[in-house]
PAVO-546597 format. One line per field, with one value per atom (N, C-alpha, C): residue number from 1; residue in one letter; atom name; x negated, y negated, z. Coordinates in pm, 1 decimal, padded with zeros to 6 digits. Example, Ala and Ser with C-alpha at 12.3 -4.5 7.8 and 13.67 -1.06 7.14 Angstrom:
REM PAVO-546597
nr = c(1; 1; 1; 2; 2; 2)
rest = c(A; A; A; S; S; S)
atom = c(N; CA; C; N; CA; C)
c1 = c(-01319.0; -01230.0; -01320.0; -01285.0; -01367.0; -01290.0)
c2 = c(00569.0; 00450.0; 00330.0; 00225.0; 00106.0; -00003.0)
c3 = c(00780.0; 00780.0; 00780.0; 00708.0; 00714.0; 00787.0)
***
This chain:
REM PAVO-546597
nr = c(1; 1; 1; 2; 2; 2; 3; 3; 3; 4; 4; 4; 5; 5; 5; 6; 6; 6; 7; 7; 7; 8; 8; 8; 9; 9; 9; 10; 10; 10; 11; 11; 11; 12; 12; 12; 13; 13; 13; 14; 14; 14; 15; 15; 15; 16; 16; 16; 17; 17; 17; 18; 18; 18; 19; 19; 19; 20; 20; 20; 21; 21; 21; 22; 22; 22; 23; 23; 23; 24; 24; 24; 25; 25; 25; 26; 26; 26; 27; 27; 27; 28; 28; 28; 29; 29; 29; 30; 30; 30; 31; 31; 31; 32; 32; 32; 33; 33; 33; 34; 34; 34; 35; 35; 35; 36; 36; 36; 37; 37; 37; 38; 38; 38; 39; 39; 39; 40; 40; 40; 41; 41; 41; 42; 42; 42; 43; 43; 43; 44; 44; 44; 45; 45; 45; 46; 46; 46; 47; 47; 47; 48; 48; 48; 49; 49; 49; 50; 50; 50; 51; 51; 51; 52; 52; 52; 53; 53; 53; 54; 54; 54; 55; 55; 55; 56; 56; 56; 57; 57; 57; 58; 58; 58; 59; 59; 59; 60; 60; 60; 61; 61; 61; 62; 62; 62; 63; 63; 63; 64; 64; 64; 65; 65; 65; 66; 66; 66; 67; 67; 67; 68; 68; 68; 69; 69; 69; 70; 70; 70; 71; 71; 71; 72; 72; 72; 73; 73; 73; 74; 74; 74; 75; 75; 75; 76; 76; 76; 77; 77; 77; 78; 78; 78; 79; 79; 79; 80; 80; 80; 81; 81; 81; 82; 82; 82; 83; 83; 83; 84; 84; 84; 85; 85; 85; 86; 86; 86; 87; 87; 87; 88; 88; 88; 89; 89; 89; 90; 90; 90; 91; 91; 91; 92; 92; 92; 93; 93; 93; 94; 94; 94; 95; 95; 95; 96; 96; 96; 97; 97; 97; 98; 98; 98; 99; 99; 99; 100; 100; 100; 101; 101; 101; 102; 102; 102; 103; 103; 103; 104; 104; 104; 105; 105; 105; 106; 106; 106; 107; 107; 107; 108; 108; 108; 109; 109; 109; 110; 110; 110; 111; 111; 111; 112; 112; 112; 113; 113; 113; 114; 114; 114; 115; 115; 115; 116; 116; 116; 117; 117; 117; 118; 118; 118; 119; 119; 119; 120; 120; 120; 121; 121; 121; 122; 122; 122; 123; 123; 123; 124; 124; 124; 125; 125; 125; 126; 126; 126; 127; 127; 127; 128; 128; 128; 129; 129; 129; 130; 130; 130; 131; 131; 131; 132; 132; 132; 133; 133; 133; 134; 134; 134; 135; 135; 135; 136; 136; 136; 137; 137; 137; 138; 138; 138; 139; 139; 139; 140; 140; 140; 141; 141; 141; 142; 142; 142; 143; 143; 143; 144; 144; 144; 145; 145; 145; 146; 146; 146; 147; 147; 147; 148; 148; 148; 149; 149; 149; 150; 150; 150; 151; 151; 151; 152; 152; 152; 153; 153; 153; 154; 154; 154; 155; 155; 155; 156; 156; 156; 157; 157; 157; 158; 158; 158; 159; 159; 159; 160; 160; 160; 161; 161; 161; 162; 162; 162; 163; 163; 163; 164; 164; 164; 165; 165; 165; 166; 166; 166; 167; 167; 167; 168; 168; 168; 169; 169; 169; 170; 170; 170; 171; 171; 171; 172; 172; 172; 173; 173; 173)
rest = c(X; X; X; X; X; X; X; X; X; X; X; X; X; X; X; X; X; X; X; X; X; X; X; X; X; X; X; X; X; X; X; X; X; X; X; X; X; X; X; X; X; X; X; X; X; X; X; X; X; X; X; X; X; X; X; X; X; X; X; X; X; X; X; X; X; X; X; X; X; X; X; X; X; X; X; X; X; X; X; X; X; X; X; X; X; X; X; X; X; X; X; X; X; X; X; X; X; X; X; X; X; X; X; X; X; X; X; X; X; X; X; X; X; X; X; X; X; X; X; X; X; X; X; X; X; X; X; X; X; X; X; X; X; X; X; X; X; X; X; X; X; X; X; X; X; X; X; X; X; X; X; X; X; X; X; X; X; X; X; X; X; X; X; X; X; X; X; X; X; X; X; X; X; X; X; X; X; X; X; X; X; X; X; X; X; X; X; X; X; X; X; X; X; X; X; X; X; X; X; X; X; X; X; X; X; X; X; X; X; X; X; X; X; X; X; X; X; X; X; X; X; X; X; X; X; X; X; X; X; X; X; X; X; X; X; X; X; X; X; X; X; X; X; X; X; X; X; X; X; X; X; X; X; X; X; X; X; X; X; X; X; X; X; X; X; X; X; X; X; X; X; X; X; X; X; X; X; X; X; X; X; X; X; X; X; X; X; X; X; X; X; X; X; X; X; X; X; X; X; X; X; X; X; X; X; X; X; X; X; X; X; X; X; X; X; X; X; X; X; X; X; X; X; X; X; X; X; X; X; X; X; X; X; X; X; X; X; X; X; X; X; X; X; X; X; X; X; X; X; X; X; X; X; X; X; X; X; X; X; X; X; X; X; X; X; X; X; X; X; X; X; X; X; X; X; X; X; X; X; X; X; X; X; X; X; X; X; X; X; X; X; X; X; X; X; X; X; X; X; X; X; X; X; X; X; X; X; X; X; X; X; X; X; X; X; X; X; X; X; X; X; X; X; X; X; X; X; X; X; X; X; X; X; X; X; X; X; X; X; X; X; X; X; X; X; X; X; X; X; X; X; X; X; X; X; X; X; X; X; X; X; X; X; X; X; X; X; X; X; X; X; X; X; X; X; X; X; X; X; X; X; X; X; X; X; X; X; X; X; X; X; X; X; X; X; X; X; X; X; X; X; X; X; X; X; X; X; X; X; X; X; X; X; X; X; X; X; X; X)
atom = c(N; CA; C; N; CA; C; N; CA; C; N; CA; C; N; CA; C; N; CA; C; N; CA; C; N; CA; C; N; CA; C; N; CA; C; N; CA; C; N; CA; C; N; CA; C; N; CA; C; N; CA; C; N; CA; C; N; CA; C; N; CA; C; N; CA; C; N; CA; C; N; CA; C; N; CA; C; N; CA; C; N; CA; C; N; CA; C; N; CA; C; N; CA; C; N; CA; C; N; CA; C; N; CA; C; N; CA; C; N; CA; C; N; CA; C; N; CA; C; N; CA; C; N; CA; C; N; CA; C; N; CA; C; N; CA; C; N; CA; C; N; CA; C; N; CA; C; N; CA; C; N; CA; C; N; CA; C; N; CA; C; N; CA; C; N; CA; C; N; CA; C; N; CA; C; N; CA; C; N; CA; C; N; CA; C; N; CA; C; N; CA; C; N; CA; C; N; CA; C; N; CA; C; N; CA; C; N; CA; C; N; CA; C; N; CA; C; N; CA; C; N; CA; C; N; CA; C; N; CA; C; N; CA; C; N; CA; C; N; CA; C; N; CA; C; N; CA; C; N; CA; C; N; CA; C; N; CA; C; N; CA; C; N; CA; C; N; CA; C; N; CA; C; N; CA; C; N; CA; C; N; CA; C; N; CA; C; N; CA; C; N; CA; C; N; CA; C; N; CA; C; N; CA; C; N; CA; C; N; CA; C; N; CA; C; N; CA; C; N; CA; C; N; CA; C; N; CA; C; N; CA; C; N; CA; C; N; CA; C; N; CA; C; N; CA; C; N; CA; C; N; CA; C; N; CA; C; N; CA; C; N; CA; C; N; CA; C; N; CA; C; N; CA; C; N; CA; C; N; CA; C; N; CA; C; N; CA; C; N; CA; C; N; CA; C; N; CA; C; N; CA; C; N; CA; C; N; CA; C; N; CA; C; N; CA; C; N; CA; C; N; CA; C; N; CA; C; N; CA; C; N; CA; C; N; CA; C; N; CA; C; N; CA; C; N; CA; C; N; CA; C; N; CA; C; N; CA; C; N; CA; C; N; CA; C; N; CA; C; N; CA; C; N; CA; C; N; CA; C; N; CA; C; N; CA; C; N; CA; C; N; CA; C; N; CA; C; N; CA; C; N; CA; C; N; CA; C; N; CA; C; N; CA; C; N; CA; C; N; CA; C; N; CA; C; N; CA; C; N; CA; C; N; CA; C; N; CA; C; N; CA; C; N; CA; C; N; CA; C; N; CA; C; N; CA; C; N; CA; C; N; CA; C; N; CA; C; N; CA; C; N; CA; C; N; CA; C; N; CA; C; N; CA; C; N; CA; C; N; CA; C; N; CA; C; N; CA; C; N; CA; C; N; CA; C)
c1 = c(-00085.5; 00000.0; -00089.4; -00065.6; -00174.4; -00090.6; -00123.8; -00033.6; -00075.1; -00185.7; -00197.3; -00113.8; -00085.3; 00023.2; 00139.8; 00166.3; 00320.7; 00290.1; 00223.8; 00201.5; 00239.1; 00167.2; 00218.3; 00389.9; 00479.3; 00558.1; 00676.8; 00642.0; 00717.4; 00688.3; 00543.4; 00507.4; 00610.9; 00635.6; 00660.5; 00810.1; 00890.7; 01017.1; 01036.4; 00966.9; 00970.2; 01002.9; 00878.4; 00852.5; 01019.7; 01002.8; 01188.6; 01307.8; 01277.5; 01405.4; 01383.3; 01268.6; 01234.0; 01228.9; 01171.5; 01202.2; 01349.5; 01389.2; 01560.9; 01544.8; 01459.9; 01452.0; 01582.1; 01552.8; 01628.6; 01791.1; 01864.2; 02009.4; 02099.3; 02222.4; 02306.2; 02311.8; 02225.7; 02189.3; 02065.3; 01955.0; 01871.2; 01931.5; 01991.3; 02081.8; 02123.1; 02169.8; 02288.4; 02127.3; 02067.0; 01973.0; 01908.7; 01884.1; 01776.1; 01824.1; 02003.7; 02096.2; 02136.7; 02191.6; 02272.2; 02167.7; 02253.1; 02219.4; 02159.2; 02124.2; 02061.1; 02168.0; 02266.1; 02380.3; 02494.4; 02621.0; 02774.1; 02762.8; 02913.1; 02992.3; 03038.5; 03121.0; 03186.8; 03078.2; 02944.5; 02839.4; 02790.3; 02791.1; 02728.6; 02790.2; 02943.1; 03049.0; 03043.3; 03025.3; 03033.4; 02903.0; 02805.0; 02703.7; 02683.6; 02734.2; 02758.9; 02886.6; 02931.0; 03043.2; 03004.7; 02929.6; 02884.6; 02775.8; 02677.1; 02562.6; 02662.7; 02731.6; 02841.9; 02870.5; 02951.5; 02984.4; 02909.7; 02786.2; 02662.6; 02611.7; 02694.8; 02640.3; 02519.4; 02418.1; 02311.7; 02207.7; 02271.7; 02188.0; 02136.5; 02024.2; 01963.6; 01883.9; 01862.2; 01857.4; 01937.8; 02064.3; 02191.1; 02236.2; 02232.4; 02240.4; 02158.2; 02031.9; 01931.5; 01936.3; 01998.1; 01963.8; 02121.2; 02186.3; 02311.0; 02347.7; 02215.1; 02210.0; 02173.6; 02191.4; 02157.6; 01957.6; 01943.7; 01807.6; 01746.2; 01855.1; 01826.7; 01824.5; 01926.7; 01947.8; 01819.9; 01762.8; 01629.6; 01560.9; 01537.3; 01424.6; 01437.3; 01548.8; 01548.2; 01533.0; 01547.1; 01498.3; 01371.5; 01287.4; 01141.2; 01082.2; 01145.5; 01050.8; 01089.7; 01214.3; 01201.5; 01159.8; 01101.2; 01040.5; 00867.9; 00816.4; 00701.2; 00650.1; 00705.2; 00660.2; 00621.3; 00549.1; 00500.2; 00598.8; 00670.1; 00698.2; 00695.3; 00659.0; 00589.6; 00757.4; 00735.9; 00773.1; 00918.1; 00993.1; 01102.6; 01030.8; 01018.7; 00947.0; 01100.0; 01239.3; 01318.1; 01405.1; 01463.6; 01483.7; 01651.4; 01713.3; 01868.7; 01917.6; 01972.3; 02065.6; 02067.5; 02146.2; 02181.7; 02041.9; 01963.9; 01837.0; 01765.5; 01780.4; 01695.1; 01821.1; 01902.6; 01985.3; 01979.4; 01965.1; 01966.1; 01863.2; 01742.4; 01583.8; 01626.1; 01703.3; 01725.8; 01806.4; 01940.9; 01985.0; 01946.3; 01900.3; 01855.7; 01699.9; 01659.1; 01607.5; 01438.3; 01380.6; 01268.4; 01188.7; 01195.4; 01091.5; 01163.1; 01059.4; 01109.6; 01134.9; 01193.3; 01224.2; 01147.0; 01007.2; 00901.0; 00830.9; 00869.3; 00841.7; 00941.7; 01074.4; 01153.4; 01159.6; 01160.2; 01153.3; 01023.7; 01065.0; 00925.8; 00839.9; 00712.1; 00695.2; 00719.0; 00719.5; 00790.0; 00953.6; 01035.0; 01156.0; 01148.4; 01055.2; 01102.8; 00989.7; 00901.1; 00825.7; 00939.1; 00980.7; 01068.8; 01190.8; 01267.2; 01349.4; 01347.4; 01214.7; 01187.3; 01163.3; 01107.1; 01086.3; 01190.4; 01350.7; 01441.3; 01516.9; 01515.9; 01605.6; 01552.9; 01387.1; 01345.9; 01377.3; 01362.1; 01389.6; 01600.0; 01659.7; 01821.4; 01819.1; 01782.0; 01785.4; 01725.3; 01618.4; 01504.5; 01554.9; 01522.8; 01486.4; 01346.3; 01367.3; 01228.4; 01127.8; 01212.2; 01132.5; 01049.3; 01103.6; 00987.2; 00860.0; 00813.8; 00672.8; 00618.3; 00684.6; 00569.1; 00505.4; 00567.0; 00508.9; 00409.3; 00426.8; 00314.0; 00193.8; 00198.1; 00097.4; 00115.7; 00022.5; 00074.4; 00038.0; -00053.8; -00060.1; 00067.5; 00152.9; 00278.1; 00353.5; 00335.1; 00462.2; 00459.4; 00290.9; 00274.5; 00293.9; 00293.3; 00385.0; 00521.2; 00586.8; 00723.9; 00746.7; 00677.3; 00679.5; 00627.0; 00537.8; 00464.6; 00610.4; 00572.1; 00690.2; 00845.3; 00880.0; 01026.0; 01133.5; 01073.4; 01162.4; 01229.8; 01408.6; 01510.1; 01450.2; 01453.2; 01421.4; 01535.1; 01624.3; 01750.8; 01803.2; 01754.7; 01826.7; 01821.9; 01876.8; 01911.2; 01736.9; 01781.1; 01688.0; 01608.5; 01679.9; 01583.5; 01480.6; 01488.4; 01406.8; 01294.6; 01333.6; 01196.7; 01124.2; 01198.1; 01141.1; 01062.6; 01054.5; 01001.5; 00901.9; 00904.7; 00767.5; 00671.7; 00727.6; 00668.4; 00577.9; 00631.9; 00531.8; 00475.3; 00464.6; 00394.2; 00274.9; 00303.1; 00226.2; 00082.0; -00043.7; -00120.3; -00175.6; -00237.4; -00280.9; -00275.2; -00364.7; -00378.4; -00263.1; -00186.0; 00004.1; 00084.4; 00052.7; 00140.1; 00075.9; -00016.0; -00073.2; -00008.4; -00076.1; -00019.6; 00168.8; 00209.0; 00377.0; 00382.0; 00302.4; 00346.5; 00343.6; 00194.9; 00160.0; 00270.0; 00292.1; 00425.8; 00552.3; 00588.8; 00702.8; 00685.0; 00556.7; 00522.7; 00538.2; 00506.3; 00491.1; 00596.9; 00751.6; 00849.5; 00903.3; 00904.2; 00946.0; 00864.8)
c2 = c(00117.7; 00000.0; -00123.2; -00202.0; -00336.4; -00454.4; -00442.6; -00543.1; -00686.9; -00750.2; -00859.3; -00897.6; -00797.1; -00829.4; -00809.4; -00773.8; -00771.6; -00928.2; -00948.4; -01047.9; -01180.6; -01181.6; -01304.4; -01288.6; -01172.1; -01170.8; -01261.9; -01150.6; -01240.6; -01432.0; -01454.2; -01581.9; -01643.5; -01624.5; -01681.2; -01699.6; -01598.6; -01615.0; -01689.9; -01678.4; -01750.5; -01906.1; -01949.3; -02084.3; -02113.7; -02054.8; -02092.9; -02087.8; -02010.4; -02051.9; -02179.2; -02191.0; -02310.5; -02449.1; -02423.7; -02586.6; -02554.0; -02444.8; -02482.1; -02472.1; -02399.5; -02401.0; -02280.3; -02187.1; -02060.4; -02084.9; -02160.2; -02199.7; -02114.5; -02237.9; -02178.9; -02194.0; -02317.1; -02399.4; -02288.7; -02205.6; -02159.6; -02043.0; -01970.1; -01806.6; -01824.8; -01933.1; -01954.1; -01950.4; -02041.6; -02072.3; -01933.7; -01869.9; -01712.5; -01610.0; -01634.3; -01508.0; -01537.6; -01680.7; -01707.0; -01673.5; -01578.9; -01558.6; -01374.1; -01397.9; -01232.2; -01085.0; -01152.3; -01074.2; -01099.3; -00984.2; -01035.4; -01125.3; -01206.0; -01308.3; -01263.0; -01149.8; -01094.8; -01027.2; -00984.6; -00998.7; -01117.3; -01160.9; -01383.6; -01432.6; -01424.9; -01494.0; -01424.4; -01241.0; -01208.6; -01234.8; -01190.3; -01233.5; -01396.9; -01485.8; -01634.7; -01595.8; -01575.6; -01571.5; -01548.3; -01393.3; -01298.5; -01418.4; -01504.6; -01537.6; -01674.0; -01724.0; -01864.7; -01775.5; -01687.8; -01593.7; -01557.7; -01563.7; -01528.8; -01637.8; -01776.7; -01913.6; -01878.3; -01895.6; -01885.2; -01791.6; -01693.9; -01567.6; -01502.3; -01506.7; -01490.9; -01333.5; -01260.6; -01144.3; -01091.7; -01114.1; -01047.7; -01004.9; -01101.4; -01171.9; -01032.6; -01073.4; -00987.5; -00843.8; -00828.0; -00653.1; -00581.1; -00679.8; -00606.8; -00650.2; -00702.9; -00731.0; -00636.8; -00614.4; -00483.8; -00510.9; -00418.7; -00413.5; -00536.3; -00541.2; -00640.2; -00763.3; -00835.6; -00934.1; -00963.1; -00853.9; -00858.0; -00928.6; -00876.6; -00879.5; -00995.8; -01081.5; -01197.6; -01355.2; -01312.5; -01391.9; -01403.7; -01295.7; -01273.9; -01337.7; -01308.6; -01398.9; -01521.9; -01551.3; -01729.3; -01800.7; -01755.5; -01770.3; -01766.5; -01713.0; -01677.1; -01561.6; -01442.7; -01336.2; -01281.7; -01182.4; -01099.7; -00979.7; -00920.9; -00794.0; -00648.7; -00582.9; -00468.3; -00381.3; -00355.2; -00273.8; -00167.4; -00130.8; -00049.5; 00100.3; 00142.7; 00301.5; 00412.0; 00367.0; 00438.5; 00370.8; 00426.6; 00291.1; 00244.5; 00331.8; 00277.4; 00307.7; 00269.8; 00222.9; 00381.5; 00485.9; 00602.2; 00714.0; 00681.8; 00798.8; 00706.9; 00570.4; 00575.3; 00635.7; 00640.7; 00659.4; 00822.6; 00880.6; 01054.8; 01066.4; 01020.7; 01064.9; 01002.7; 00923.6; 00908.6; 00974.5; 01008.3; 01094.6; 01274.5; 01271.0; 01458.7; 01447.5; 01340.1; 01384.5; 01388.0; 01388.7; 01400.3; 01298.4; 01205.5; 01070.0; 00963.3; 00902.3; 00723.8; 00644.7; 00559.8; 00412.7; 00371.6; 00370.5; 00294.9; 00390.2; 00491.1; 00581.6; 00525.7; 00488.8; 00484.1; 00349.5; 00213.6; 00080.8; -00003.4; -00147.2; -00160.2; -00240.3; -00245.3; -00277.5; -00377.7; -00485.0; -00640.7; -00634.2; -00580.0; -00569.6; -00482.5; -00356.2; -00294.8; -00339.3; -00423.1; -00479.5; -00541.5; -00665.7; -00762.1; -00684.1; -00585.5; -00475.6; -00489.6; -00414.7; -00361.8; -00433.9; -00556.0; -00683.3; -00734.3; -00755.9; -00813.3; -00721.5; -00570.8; -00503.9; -00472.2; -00521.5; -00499.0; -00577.9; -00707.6; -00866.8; -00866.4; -00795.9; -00765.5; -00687.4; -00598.4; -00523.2; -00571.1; -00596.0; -00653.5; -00757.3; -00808.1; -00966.8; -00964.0; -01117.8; -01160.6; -01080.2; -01023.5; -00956.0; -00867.8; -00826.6; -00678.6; -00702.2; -00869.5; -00893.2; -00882.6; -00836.4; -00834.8; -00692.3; -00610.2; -00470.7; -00500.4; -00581.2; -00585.2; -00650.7; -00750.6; -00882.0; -00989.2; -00948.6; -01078.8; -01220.0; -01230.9; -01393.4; -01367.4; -01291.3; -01306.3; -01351.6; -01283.3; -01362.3; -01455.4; -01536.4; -01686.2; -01731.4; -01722.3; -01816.6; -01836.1; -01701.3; -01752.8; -01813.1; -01811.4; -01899.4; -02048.2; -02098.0; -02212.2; -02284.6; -02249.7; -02302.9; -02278.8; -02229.8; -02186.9; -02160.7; -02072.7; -02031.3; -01933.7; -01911.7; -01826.2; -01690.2; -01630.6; -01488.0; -01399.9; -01451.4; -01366.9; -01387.2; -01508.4; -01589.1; -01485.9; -01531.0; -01461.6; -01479.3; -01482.7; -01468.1; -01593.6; -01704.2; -01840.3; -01785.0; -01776.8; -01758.2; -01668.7; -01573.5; -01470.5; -01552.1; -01568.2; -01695.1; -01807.9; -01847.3; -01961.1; -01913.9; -01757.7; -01715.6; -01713.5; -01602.8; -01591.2; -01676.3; -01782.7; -01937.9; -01978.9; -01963.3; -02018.3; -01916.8; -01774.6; -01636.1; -01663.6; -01609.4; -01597.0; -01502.7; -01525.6; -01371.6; -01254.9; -01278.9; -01137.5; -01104.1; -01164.6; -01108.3; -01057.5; -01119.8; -01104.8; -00964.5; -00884.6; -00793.4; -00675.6; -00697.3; -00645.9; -00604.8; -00684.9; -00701.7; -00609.7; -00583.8; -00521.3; -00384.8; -00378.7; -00229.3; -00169.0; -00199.7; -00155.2; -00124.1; -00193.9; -00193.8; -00078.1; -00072.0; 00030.9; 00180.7; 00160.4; 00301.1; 00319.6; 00242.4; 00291.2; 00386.1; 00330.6; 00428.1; 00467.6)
c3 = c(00000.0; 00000.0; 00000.0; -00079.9; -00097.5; -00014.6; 00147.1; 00217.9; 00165.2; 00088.9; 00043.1; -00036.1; -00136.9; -00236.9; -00153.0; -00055.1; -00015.4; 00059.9; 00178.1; 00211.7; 00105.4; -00008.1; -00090.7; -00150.6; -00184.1; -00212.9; -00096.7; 00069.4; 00159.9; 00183.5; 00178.4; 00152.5; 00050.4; -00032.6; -00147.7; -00148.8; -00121.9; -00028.3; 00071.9; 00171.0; 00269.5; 00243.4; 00142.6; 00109.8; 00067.6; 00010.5; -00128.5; -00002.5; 00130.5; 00190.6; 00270.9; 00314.9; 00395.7; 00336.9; 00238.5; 00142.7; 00106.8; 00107.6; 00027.4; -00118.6; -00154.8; -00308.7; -00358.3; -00280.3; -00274.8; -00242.6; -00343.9; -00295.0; -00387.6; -00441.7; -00514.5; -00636.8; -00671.6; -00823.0; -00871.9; -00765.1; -00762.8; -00815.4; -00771.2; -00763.0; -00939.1; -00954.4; -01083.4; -01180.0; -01204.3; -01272.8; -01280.3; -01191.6; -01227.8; -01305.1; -01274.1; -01311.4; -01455.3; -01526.6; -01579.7; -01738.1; -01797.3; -01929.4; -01933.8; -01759.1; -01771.9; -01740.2; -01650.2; -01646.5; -01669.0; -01718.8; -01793.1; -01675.2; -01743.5; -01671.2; -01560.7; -01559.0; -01443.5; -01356.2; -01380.2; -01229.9; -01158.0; -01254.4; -01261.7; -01126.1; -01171.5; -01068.1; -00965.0; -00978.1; -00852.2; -00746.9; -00817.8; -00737.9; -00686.0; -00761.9; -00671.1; -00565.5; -00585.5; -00493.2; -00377.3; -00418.2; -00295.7; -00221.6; -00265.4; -00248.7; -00140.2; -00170.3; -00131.7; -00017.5; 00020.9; 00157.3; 00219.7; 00224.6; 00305.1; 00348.6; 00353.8; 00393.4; 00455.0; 00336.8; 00392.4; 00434.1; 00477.0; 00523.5; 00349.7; 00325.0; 00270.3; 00243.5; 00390.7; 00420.2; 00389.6; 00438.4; 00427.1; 00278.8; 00172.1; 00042.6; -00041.0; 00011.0; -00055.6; -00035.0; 00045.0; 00106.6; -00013.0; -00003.3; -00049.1; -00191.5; -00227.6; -00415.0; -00496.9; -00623.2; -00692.5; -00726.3; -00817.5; -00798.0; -00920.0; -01023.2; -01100.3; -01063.9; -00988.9; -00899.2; -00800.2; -00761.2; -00713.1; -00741.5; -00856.6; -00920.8; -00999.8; -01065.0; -01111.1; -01017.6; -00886.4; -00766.1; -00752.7; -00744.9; -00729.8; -00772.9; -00948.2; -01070.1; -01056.0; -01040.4; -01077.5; -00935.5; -00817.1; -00760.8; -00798.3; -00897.3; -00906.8; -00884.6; -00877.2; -00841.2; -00921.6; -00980.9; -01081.5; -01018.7; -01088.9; -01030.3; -01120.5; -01102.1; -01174.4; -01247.2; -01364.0; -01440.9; -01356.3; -01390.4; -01336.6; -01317.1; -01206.4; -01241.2; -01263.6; -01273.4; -01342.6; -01419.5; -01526.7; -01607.1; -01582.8; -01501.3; -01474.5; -01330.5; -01303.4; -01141.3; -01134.9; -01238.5; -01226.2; -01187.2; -01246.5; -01230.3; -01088.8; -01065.9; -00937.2; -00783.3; -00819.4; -00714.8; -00692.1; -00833.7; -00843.7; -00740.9; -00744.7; -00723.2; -00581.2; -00520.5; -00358.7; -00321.3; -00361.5; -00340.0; -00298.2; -00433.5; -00380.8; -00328.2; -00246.7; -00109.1; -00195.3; -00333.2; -00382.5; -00320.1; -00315.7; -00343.1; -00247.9; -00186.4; -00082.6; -00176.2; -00060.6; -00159.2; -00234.4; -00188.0; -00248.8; -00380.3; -00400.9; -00501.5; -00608.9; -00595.5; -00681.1; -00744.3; -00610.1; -00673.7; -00703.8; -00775.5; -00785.2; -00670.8; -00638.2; -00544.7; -00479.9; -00551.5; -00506.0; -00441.5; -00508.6; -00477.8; -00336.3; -00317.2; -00259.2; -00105.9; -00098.4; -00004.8; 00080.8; -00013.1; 00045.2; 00122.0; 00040.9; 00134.0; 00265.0; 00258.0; 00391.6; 00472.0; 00462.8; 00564.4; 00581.6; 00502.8; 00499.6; 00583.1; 00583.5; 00668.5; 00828.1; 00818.4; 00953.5; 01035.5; 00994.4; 01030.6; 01084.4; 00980.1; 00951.8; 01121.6; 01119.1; 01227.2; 01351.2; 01397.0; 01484.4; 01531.0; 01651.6; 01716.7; 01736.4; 01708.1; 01749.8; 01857.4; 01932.5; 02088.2; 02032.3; 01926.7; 01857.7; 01842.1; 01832.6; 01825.5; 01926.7; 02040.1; 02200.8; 02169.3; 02081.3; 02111.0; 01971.2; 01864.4; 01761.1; 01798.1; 01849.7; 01883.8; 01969.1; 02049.3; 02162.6; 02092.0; 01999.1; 01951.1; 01823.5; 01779.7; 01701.3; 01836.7; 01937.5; 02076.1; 02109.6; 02112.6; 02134.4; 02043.8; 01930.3; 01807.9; 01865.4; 01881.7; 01884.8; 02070.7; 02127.0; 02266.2; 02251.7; 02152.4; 02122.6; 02067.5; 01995.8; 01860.5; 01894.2; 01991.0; 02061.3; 01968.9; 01882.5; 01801.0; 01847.0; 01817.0; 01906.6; 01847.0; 01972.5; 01996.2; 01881.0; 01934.7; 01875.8; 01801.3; 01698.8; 01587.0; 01479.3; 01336.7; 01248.7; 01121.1; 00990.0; 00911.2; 00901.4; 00960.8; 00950.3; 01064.0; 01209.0; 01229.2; 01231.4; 01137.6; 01132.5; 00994.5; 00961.8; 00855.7; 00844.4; 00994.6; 01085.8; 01148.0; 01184.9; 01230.0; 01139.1; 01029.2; 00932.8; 00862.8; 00816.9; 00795.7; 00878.0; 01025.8; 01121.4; 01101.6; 01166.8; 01172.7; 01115.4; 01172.9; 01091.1; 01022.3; 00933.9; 00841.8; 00921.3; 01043.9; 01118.6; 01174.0; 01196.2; 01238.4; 01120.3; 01056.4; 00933.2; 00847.9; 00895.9; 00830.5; 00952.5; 01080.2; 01186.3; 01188.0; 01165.0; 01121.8; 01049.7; 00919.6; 00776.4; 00796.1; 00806.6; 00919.6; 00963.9; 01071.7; 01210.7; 01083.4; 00973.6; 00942.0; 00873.7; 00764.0; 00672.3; 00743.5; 00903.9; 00980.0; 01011.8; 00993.5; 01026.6; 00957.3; 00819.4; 00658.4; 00616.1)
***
């Protein structure tokens, strides 16, 4: 696993929710022309009902939707390793291959940081790093808040947390 390259993918996200680049003009602009009309609308819709939660948004977007966020963010994201919704779902389904075997790595980095963060409070950093705990004691960012604030660590965090973080998550799945 090349946590540098995952490291810049969450960076790069991060940035787009914190400046606010990552909105609804943003969502429309990445999607519009790449999927029918009737996913277009749904996925704004869906993206407008998630006021905001961005995690939330992302975890429960298809893989194309992914992946058209990534890029118009700047992401490079690597090639489909199956070429339709139907054969990557077969290969999770009957139990062969992980997530990360099936998607591509950008899409499927961010995943996993988005559902750890989805799941987790802040408190989970006392057992990763005590200087990830003094970030979030310095900076008094809510323990228990939602995706802004792991978002807020995250940009604060330094390299060596933010590798430490990746680690712990990678050893979960």
């Amino acid at each position: 696993m090349n946590i540098q390259k995952a490291i810049k993918v969450i960076d790069a996200v991060s940035d787009g929710i914190n400046n606010e680049t990552i909105n609804l003009s943003f969502i429309e602009k990445v999607l519009y022309g790449k999927v029918g009309q009737e996913l277009y609308k749904h996925v704004l819709a869906k993206f407008k009902s998630k006021k905001g939660d961005f995690f939330d948004f992302y975890l429960n977007s298809s893989d194309e939707v992914k992946r058209y966020i990534l890029e118009g963010l700047g992401v490079e994201v690597e090639s489909d390793k199956y070429p339709d919704y139907t054969s990557r779902t077969m290969e999770l389904i009957m139990g062969k291959k992980k997530r990360c075997e099936v998607f591509p790595f950008e899409t499927e980095v961010l995943h996993q940081y988005f559902l750890f963060g989805f799941n987790n409070s802040l408190e989970i950093l006392k057992e990763i790093s005590p200087t990830a705990w003094k970030t979030i004691e310095e900076k008094k960012i809510d323990r228990y808040g939602n995706y802004q604030n792991w978002t807020a660590f995250w940009s604060m965090a330094s390299q060596e947390d933010k590798i430490l973080l990746f680690k712990y998550i990678i050893e979960l799945t």
